[in-house]
N, C-alpha and C positions, 0 to 999 in steps of 0.2 A: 516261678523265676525268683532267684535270689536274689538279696537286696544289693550284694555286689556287684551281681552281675546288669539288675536295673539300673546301678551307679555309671555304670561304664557304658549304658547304650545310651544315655540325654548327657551331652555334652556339660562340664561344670561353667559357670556363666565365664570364666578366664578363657576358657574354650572356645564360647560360642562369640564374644567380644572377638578373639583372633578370628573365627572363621566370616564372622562379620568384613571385619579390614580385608581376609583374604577374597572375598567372592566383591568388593567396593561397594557396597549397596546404595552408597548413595549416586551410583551414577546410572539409577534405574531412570534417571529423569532425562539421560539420553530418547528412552525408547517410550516410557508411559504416555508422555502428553499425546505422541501419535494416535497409539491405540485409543487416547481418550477421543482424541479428533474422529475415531472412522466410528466409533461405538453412538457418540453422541449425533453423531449425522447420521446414522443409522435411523438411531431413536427418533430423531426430525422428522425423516421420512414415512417409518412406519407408524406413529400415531401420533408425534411432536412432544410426548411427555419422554422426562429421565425419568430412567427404572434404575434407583438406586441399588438394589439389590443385584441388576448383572453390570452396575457401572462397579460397585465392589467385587465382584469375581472376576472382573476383568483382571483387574488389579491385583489381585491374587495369583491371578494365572501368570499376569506378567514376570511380579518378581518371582515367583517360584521358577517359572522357566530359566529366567535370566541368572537369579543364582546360582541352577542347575549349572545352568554351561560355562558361568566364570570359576564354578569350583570345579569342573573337571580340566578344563582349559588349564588353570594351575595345577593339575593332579600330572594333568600331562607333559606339561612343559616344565618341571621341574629340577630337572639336568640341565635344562636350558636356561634357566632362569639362574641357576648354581654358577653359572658361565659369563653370564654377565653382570658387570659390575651393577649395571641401572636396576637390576631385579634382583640381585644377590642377596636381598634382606625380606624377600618376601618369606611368606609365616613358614609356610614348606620346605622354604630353603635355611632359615636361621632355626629351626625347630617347634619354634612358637605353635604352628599344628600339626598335628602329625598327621602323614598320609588316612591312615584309619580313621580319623574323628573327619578328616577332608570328604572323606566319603560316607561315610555317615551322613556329614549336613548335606551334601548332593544329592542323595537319594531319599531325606525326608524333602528337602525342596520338589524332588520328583513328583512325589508322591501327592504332594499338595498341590501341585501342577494339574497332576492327571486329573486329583478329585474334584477338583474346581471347573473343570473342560468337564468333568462328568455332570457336574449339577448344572451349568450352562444350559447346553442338549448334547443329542446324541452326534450330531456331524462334529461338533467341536470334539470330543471324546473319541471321535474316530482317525480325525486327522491330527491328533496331538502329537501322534510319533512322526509324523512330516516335519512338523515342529522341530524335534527333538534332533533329528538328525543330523542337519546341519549345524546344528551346536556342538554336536560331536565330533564331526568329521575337519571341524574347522581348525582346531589345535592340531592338526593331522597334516594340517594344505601347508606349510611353511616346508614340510620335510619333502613335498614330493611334485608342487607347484610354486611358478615366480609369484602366481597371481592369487595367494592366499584372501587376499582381501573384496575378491570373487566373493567366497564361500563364505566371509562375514556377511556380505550386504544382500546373499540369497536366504543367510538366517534372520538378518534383519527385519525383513523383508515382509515377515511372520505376523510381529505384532498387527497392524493396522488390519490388515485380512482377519487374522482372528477376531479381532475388536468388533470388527463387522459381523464374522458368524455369530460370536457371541450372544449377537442382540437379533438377530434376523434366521439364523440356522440357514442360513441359503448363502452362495459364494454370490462375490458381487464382482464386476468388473472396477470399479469406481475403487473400491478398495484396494484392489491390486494394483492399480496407477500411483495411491497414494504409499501402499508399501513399497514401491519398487523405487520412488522417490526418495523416502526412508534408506534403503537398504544402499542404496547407492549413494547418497549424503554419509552415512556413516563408513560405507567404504570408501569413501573419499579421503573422510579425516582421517583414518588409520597409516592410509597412503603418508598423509604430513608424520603423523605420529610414530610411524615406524622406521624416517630419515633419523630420528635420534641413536640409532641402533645401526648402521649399516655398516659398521667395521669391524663392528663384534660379531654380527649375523652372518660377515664374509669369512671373517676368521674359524669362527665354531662348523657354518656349514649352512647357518640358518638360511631358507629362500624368500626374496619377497620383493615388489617391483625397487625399491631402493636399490638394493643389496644386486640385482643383477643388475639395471639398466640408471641406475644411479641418484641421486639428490635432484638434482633438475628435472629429469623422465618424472620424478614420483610428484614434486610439487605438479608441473604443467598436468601430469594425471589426476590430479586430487581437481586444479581446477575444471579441467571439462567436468568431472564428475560432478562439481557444485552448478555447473553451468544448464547440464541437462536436469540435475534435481530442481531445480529453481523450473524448468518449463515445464517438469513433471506435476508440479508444484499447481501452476497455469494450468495446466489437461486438469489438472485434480476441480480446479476450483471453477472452471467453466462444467464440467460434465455433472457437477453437483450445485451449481445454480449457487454459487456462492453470493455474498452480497457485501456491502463494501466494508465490511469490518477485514473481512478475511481476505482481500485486494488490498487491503492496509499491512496487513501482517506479511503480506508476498513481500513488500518495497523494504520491510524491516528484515526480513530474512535476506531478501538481496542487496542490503545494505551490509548486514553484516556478514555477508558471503567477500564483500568485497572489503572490507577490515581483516576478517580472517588475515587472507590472501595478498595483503601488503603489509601486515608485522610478520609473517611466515614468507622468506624467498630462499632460493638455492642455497644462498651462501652467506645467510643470517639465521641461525634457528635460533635464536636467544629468546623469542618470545612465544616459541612452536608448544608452550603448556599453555598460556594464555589461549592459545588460537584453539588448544584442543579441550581442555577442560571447561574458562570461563564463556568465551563465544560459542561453542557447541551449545551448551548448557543453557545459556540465552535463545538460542533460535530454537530450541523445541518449547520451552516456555511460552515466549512471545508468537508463536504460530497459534500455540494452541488457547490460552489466553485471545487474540483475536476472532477465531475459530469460537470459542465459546460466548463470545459476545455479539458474535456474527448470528448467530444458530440464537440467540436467546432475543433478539432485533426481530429477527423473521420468526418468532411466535413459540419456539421450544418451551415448555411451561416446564418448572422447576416439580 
């Protein structure tokens, strides 16, 4: 291989900065602390020691996956994003990356997805493309469903399952109560976070519960959605013998379920970035922060 052409397959670090901002990375803290929660109650159960070593490949797995899909979800939505004004400076759209280097960093994040679900075991390496799928298909749901935000919270849905094969190679029920809680808490917030968009989404074509059924349908749906995640929440912690750190963290979670949901109403979105970035960001922190101090009370040895 020539040195030119080695030059042009590893992004230059001006490259890898933009494609950084363009995939968010830092708001991998949406989804990590879950997986930490079902990986480390895994490890509770099956012999009470952390195995640093699959709690680091989780972690790998995560952001690689997570990457994976915010770089193609911009690869996708690109014209869309060209179209409105709230996304019109995104890297793709002002030229800061170029599609080519976008897909590039996609497909080594891929790759270190797969390899990391390979060194895990074998079930994780098998169902990674389950994984994958709805990552894909989800930049896809806006063009041809109201209820795009469906197909975020069945991707979402992923980490905390995984977290658990990870560590056990066997599917659990207990993890699937705690990912579906997940996956339907983040499709909640999307619901709020996609009312910022709903006259540009009408006007271009875009679909989504705003956009058809209006501001009000989306907020009142974001709430039930926080309402059943919080009892999802209860299933999770009763079915795994939680103990009172992690019955602490439920009251803080639905304390700031109920802050969210009164700086975010119909016909005030002035503070709908607060409600989506800072308090999102707090409740997976704080869950899993109690959860880890819960799990380390009942005897989890470091």
């Amino acid at each position: 291989m020539s040195g030119g052409t080695a030059s042009a397959a590893v992004p230059r670090p001006g490259r890898t900065k933009a494609f950084l901002r363009l995939v968010m990375i830092e708001h991998s803290i949406f989804a990590l602390p879950f997986a930490y929660i079902a990986s480390l109650t895994a490890m509770f159960q099956l012999d009470g020691t952390i195995h640093w070593g699959e709690l680091a490949l989780v972690t790998v797995c995560m952001v690689g996956l997570r990457t994976f899909a915010m770089a193609v979800n911009r690869i996708i939505d690109r014209e869309i994003d060209a179209r409105n004004p709230r996304t019109a400076n995104r890297e793709l759209v002002t030229g800061a990356m170029s599609v080519r280097h976008a897909w590039t960093g996609a497909l080594i994040a891929l790759v270190v997805f797969l390899g990391s679900a390979a060194l895990l075991n074998p079930l994780c390496l098998a169902l990674a493309p389950v994984a994958v799928v709805p990552m894909v298909v989800y930049p896809y749901g806006k063009r041809f469903t109201d209820f795009p935000q469906a197909i975020l919270a069945l991707a979402q849905a992923m980490g905390p399952v995984g977290g658990w094969l990870a560590v056990t190679g066997e599917w659990s029920w207990d993890a699937a109560v705690l990912g579906l809680a997940v996956g339907i808490w983040i499709g909640g917030f999307d619901l709020i976070y996609a009312c910022q968009d709903v006259e540009t989404d009408r006007e271009i074509g875009v679909r989504s519960v705003p956009a058809r059924f209006g501001i009000p349908a989306a907020i009142w749906g974001a709430r039930a959605c926080h309402a059943v995640t919080t009892g999802l929440f209860v299933w999770y912690a009763l079915v795994t013998d939680a103990g009172a750190f992690f019955w602490l963290g439920l009251l803080v979670v639905a304390a700031a379920f109920v802050y969210e949901h009164r700086i975010v109403r119909p016909h005030d979105l002035s503070r709908l970035n607060r409600a989506f970035f800072s308090v999102n960001g707090f409740i997976g922190i704080a869950l899993f922060v109690c959860a880890l101090l819960d799990l380390l009370v009942r005897g989890l040895t470091v």
